[in-house]
Structure formats: C-alpha cells, structure tokens
C-alpha positions in Angstrom: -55.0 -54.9 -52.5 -56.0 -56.7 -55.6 -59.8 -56.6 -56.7 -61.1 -60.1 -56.6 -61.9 -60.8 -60.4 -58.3 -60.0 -60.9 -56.9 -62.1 -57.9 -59.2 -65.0 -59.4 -57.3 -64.6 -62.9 -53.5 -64.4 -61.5 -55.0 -67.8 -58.8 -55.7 -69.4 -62.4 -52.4 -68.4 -63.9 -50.7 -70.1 -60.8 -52.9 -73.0 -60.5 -52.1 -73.9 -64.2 -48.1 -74.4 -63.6 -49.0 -77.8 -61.5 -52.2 -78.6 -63.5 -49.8 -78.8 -66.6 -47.0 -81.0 -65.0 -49.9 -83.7 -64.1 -51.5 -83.2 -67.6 -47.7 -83.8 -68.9 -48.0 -86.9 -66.6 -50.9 -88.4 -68.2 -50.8 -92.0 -70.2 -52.8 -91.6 -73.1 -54.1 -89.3 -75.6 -57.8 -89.6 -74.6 -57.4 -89.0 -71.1 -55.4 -85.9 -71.9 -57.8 -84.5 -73.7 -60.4 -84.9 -71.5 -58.4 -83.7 -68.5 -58.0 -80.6 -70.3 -61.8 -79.9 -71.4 -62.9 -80.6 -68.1 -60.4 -78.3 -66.5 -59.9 -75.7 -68.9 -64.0 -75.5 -68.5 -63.5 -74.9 -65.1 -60.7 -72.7 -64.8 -62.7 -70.7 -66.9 -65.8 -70.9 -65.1 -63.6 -69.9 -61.8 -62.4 -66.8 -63.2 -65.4 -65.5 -65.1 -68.0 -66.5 -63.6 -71.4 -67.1 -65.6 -70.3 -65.3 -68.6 -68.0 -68.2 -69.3 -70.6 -70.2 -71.7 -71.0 -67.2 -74.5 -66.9 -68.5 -75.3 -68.6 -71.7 -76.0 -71.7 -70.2 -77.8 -69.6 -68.3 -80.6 -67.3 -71.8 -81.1 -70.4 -73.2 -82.3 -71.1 -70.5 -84.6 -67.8 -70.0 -85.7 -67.9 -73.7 -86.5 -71.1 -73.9 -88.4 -70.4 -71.0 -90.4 -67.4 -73.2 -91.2 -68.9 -75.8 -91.9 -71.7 -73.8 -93.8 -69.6 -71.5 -96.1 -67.0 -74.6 -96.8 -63.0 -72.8 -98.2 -65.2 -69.3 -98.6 -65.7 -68.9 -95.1 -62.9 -66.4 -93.9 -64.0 -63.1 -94.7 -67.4 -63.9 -93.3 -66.3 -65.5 -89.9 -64.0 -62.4 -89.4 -66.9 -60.1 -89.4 -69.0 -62.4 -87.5 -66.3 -62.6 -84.7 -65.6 -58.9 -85.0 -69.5 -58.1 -84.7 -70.0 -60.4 -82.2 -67.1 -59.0 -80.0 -68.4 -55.4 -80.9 -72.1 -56.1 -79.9 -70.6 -57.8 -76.1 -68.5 -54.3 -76.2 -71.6 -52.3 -76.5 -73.2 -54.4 -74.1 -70.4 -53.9 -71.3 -70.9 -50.1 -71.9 -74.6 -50.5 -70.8 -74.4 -52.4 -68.1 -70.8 -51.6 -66.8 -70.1 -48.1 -68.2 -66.8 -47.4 -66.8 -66.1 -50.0 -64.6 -62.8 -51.7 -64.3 -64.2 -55.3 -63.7 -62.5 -58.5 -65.5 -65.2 -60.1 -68.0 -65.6 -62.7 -70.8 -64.3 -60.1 -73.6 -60.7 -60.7 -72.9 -60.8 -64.4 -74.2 -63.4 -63.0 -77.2 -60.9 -60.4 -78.2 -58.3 -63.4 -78.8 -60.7 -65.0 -80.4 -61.3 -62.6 -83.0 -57.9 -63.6 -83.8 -57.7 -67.2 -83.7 -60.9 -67.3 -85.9 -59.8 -64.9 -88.3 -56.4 -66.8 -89.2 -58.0 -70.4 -88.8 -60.6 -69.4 -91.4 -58.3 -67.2 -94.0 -56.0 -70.5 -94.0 -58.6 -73.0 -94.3 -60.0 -70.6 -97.5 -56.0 -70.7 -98.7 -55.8 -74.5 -98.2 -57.8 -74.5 -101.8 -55.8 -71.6 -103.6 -53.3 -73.0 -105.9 -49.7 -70.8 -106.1 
C-alpha cells in the first residue's frame, strides 16, 4: 500500500488537525509556545527519523550569519541555504541514489525559501525609498 516514511508523513498531517484545536485551547502565550516546540520537535522526529536535528543545525547558522553580517546578510544567507541544501542533495545521491525514500530535504528545500525572504527584508528594513 503506502511505503512507511510516507504513511508516517500523511499520520503527522492527520495528527496535527487535533493537536491544533488543543493548541487553540491553551491559556497563555508561554504555554503555547512551548506546546508547540515540544511537539513540532516531535512530529518531526516521528516522521524523519534521526535526520530531524540538521533542520535545527542550519537555524543556528542561518541565525548567526544574521546576527554576524547585521542588514547585509541576505545575499550571503541565500547562498549558504542554497549550498547547504545542494551539499545534503549530493549527499542523498551517494548514499540513496535513486531511491524514493522520504528525508529531511523536503523541510530544507522550504527553507531555502523562508531564509532567503526573511534575510532580503531584514537587509530592506534599512533601505530608505
């Protein structure tokens, strides 16, 4: 029927409907948030395995680039993200050539995105019109 890394995925998709309503449910800002890293870390984790800490690795760097290059960051974090991505690519080839199996690269290729657009308008914040 389904392979099981893709069953896991479409399990986490469904499980996140109720865990939603209850996060909705919550009182206060603090537990929210917390409910959410601690879940969102294992949902994660549940559908990817071991693979699931290089997400948190390249937030890091992302942010200390950031925080490095100050409102001239964007041009460098998008070819750090794209690198990075490229380099995990080349590293799926190797050790998965061909295979169909569900990794950590689908959340890094959205990444590339969010990183990319969160950096180029940080660096506009400081352009004047």
């Amino acid at each position: 029927m389904f392979p099981e890394d893709q069953l896991r995925l479409a399990l986490a998709i469904l499980a996140s409907i109720p865990i939603s309503v209850l996060l909705y449910k919550l009182p206060s800002a603090a537990i929210r948030k917390y409910f959410s890293i601690i879940i969102g870390t294992y949902l994660q984790y549940y559908v990817y395995g071991h693979e699931f800490w290089l997400s948190f690795a390249i937030h890091f760097l992302i942010y200390s680039i950031v925080v490095a290059k100050g409102r001239k960051c964007g041009f460098i974090v998008l070819l750090t993200a794209i690198a990075l991505l490229s380099i995990y690519h080349v590293y799926r080839m190797i050790v998965d050539y061909g295979g169909w199996t569900l990794d950590v690269s689908t959340i890094l290729m959205g990444n590339v995105c969010k990183y990319s657009l969160f950096a180029f308008s940080y660096e506009d914040g400081e352009k004047t019109d």
